[in-house]
N, C-alpha and C positions, 0 to 999 in steps of 0.2 A: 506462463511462458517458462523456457527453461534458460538461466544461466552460465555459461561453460568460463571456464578463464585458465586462459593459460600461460605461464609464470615463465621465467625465464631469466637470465643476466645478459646484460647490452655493455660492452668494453668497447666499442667501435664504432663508425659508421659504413655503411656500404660503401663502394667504391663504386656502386653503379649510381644509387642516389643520393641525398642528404638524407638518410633513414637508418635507423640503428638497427645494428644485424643481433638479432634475440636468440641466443644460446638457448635451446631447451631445455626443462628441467620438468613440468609436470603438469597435468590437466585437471581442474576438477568441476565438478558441474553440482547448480545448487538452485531451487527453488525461487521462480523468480513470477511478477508479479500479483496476482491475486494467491497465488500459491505460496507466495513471500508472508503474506497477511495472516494466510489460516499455520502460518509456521512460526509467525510471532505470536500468535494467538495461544498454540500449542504450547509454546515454550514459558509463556507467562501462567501457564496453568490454566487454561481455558480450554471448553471443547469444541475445536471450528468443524464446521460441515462446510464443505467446497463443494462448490458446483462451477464448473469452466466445459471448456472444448482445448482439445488438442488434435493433433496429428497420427494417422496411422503411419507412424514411422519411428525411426531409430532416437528423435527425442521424444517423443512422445512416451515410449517404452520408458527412457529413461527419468523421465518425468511421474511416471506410476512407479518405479519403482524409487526413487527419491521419497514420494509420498506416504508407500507402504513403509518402509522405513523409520518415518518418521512419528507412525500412527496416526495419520491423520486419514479420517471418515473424508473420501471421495467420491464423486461422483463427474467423471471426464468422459465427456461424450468426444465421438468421432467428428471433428467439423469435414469432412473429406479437402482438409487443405493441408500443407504442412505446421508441425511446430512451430509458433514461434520461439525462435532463440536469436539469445543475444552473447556474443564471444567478447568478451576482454580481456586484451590481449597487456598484460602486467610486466615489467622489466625493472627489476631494480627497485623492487616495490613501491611501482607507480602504474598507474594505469595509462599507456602510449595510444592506444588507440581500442576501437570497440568498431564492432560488425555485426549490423542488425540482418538479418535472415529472415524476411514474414512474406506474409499473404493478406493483404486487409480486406480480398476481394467480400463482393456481395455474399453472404452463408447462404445455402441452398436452402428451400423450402420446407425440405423434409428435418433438417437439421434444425430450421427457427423452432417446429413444432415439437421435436424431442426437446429440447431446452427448456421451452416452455413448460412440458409438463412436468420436468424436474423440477423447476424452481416453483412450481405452483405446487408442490407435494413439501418441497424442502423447508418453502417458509414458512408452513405452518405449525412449526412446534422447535421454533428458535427463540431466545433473549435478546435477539439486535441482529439488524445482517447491514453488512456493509458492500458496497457496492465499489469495489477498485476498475477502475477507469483507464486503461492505457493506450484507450482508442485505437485498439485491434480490428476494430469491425464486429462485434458484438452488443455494445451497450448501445452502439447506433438505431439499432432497432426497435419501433417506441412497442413492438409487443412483446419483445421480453422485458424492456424494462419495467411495461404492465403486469407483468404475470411476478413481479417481484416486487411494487409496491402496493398491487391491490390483492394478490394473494395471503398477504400478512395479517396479523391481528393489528387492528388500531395504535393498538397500546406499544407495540414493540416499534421502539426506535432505530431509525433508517440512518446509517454512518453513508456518504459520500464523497469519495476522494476523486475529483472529477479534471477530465480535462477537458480546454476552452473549446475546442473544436466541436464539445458535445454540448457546451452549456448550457442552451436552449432547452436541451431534453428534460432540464431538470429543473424547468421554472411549474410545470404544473405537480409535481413531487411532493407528499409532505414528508419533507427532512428534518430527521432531529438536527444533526450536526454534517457540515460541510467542511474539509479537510484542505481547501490547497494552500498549494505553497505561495509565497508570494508574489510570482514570478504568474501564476497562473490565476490567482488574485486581481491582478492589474489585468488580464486580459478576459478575466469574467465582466470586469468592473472597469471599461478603460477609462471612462472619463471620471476616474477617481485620481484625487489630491494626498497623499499622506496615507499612514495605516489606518487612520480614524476612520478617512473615507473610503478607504478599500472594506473592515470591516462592514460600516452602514450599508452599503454600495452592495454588498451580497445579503447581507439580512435583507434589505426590501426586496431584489430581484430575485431572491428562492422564497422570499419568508418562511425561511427555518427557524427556529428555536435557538441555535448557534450558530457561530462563523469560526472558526479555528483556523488560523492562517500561520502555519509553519515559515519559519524567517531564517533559517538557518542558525549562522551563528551569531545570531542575534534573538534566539530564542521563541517564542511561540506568542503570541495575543489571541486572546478569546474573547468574541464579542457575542454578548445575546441579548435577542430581541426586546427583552425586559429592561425597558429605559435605555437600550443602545448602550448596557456597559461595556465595558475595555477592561481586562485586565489582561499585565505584561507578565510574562514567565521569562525570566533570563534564563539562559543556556546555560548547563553542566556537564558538558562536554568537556573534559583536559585536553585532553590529545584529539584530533580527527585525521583519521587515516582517510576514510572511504564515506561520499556521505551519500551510495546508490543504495535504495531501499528503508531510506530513514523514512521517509511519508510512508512504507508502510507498515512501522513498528507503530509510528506515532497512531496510524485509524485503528488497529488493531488495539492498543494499549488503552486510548480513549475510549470506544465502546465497551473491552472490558470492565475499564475501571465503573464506566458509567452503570453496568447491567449488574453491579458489585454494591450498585450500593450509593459510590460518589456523585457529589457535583460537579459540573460542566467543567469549573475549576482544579478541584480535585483530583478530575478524572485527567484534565490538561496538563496537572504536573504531573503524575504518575507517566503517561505517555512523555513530556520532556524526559526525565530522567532515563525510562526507556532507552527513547532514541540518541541520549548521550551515552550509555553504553555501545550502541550499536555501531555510531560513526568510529570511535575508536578500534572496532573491527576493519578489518579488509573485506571489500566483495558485500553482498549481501548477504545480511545477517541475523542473528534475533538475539534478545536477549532475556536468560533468564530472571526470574524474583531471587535468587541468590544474587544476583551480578547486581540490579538493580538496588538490594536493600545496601550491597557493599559499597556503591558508588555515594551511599550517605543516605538516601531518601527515606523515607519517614509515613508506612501508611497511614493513613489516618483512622483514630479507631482502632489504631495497633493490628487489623488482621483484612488479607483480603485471600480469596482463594483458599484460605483453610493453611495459607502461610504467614507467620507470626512478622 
């Protein structure tokens, strides 16, 4: 999807409603969901291969060309619907309101079957793919979601940052690691009590290998399958400006670290530290291994990526 945001200063309110009149100052547009992913992925020294659908249209364009830009290996098919975009609309360095623009309808036939065949060519000579979930109407479909879990080798581990509306689709899945936030936690898992039971609560109904459930600021807990453990990650975030696009530093950052080398743990602080850089951005954002190692963190083993 693609992100526009547009900035402004508010001194008043209208006189026609209680709404503040936004003086214009400037528009910029930036890489937004699963495109957000392979750009924190990019940005942390990783090399993502995308595969999505967009729009034959004026975001769409802009969308190809954000990604040629940024070097990132794409592959965007035509869904014959519009972009999705998302507008937020900033005043005073705040975000006042946001304006989703989609199409979630059913994707055409012909279009399930190009998808398909991309992702059954793509996944076969990856380190890990990750699956972002923004329930657009594509991961709806259990035969794409087939041609990306049974296309892959065994051994390459499946990141999913999933939403509740789709959960079902991913109880027959084998997933390394599961990503949501907690908010999406409690409605994979409703008749969960406490974190402890939110993590359990997803390890038995995906039986994945992990549970990663992002807390905000209150930082990250990783549960895996192995004895049901818990560990807590507290937050490293100073400042938080903006916390749109932090789930997708955090999946992006976790499977790197993990296909680097780390542990489930390991790879979950390196992802925190991440996405505490990132929140203290504006908008959606990534953040690089310089910003990272400056915020204090510490790889383990001293090198990851061929960065000291």
């Amino acid at each position: 999807m693609l992100d526009k945001y547009v900035y402004g200063d508010t001194l008043r309110l209208s006189a026609e409603a209680s709404v503040p009149i936004i003086l214009y100052q400037k528009t910029e547009y930036r890489l937004g969901g699963a495109a957000n992913v392979a750009a924190n992925i990019k940005a942390l020294g990783g090399n993502p291969l995308l595969v999505g659908l967009a729009g034959d249209d004026d975001g769409g364009a802009q969308l190809n060309s954000l990604l040629k830009n940024s070097g990132i290996q794409a592959t965007i098919l035509d869904s014959k619907r519009q972009t999705t975009l998302k507008t937020r609309i900033i005043a005073n360095r705040q975000q006042i309101a946001r304006i989703d623009d989609e199409d979630t309808s059913r994707l055409p036939a012909d279009v399930v079957q190009a998808l398909i065949r991309h992702l059954t060519t793509s996944v076969a000579d990856v380190s890990a793919i990750i699956i972002s979930d923004y329930a657009k109407g594509i991961i709806v479909n259990r035969r794409i979601l087939s041609a990306v879990t049974y296309g892959r080798n065994s051994n390459i581990p499946l990141f999913i940052d999933p939403k509740v509306s789709n959960g079902a689709l991913y109880e027959c899945v084998d997933i390394y690691a599961i990503t949501p936030n907690s908010r999406e936690a409690e409605g994979l898992v409703p008749d969960s009590r406490g974190i402890d039971s939110l993590g359990r609560g997803l390890l038995d109904r995906y039986k994945c290998n992990h549970a990663v459930i992002t807390r905000g600021d209150q930082g990250i807990s990783v549960f895996s399958s192995d004895k049901y453990s818990h560990t807590y990650i507290p937050a490293t975030a100073r400042d938080v400006f903006d916390v749109s696009g932090a789930g997708d530093t955090v999946i992006a950052a976790l499977a790197l670290g993990t296909v680097s080398g780390m542990s489930i743990v390991a790879a979950a602080q390196f992802a925190n530290a991440a996405a505490g850089v990132v929140v203290g951005k504006h908008g959606t954002a990534m953040a690089t291994i310089e910003e990272v190692l400056a915020s204090g963190y510490k790889f383990p083993g001293g090198t990851m990526c061929g960065t000291p």
